[in-house]
C-alpha positions in Angstrom: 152.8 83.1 81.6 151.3 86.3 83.2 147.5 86.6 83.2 146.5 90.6 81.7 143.5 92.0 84.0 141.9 94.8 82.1 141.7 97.9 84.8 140.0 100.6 84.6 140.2 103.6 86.7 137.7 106.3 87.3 139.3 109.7 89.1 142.8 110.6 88.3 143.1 113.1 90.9 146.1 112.1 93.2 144.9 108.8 94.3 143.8 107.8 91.2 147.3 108.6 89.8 148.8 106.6 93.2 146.9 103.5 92.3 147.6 103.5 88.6 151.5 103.5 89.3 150.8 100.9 91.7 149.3 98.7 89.4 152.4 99.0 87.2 154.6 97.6 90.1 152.8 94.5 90.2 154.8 92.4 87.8 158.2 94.1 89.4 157.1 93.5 93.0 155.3 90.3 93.0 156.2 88.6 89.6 155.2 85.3 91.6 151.6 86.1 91.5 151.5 85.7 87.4 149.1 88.6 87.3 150.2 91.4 84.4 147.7 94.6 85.2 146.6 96.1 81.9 145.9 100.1 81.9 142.7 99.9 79.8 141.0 103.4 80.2 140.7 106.1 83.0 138.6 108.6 83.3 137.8 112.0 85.4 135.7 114.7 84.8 138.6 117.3 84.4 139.3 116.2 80.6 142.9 117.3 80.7 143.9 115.5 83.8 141.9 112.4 82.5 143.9 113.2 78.9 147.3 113.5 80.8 147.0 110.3 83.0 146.3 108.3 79.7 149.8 109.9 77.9 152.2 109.5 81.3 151.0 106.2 83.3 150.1 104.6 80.1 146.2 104.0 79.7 144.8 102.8 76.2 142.6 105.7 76.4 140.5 107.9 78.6 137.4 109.5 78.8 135.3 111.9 80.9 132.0 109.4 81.4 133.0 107.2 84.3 129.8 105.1 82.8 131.9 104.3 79.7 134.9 102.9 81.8 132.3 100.1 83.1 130.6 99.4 79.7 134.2 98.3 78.8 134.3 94.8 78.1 137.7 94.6 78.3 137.9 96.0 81.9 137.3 93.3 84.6 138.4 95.8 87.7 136.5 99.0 88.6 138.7 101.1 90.6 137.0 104.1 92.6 138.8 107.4 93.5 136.3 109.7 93.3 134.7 112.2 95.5 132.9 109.8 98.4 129.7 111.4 97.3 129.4 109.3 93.7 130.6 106.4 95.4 126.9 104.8 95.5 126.3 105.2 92.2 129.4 104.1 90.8 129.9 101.1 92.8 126.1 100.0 91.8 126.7 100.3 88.3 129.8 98.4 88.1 128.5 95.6 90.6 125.7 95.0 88.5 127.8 94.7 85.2 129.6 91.9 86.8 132.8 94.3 87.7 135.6 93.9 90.4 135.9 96.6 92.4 138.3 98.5 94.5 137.0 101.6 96.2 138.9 103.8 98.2 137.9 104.9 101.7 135.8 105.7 102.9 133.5 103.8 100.7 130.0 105.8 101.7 129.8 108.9 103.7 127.5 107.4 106.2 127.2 104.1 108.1 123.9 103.2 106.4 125.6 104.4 102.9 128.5 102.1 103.5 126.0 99.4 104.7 124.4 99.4 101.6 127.3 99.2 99.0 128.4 95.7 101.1 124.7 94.6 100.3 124.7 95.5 96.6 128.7 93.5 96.4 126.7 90.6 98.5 123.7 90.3 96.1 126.3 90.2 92.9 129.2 88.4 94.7 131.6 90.6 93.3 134.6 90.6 95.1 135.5 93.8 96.6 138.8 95.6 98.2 138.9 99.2 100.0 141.7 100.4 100.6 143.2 100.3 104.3 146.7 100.8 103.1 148.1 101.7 106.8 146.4 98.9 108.3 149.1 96.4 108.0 152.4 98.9 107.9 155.3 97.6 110.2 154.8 100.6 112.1 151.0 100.2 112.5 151.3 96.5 113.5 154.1 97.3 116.3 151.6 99.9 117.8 149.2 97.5 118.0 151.4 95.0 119.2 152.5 96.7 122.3 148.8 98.0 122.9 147.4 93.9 123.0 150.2 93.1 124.7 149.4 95.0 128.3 153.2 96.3 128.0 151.6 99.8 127.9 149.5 99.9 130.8 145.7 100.3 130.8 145.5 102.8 127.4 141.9 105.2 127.1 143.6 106.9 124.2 146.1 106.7 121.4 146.5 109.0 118.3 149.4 107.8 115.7 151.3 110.1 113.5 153.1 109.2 110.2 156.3 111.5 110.4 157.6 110.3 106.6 156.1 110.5 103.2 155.7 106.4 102.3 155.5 107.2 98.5 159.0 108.4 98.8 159.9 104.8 99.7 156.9 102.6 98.4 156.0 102.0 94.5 153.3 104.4 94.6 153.3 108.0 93.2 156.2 110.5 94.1 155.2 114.2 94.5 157.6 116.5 93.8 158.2 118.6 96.9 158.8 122.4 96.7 161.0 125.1 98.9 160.9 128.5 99.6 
């Protein structure tokens, strides 16, 4: 028997889109974890993206009061995709209603910003997820790897590049791509 968690997304720009198809692939891609993700409201400030992301992922509803997705009883995690600048504000809000959250980075636009949204998820021991979706890529950890490893020499320097588009392989959101 699968448990339903109420989510409730605020932004629907693309990465509010990307994590709202990724919360659909749950059950399909880990059906061992008995958790069913439940598309209870969304909500942006651009009504007719908010309106649109409601009628083709599959929300209950939406609305354009990100305040009114964490009043939702029915909505135990607060996902953040908004501009980094309403991060605070958000994060505080749904913290202190007792709300899961999952934030995408970079969670405040300053080290003392960021600082202070780990105190406020401290103080309500919430539990809290940002998302560093590169971090543990094959690719990622084989870099990595060979860099602990000494195989490489003495590095001072390394820049990666990510020469592939991982939605085209991965569960989240496909973009349609464009010639000419």
């Amino acid at each position: 028997m699968s448990k339903k968690i109420g989510i409730g997304i605020i932004g629907m720009g693309w990465m509010g889109q990307a994590h709202s198809r990724s919360y659909l692939q749950v059950p399909l891609r880990f059906p061992e974890s008995g958790l069913k993700p439940h598309l209870v409201i969304c909500s942006d400030n651009v009504p007719e993206r908010a309106e649109q992301a409601r009628e083709t992922i599959g929300f209950d509803t939406y609305t354009t009061n990100w305040q009114e997705v964490i009043d939702r009883p029915d909505v135990q995690v607060v996902n953040i995709t908004t501009p980094n600048n309403l991060h605070v504000e958000i994060v505080r809000a749904a913290a202190s209603a007792g709300k899961q959250i999952f934030c995408e980075k970079p969670v405040g636009r300053t080290p003392e910003e960021t600082a202070q949204i780990a105190q406020i998820a401290r103080e309500t021991k919430i539990n809290t997820c940002v998302g560093y979706n590169y971090r543990y890529a094959p690719m990622v950890q084989h870099a990595h790897n060979l860099m602990q490893s000494g195989q490489l020499g003495d590095l001072t320097h390394y820049r990666g590049r990510f020469f592939f588009s991982r939605h085209r392989y991965g569960p989240l959101y496909r973009r349609s791509h464009q010639t000419g």
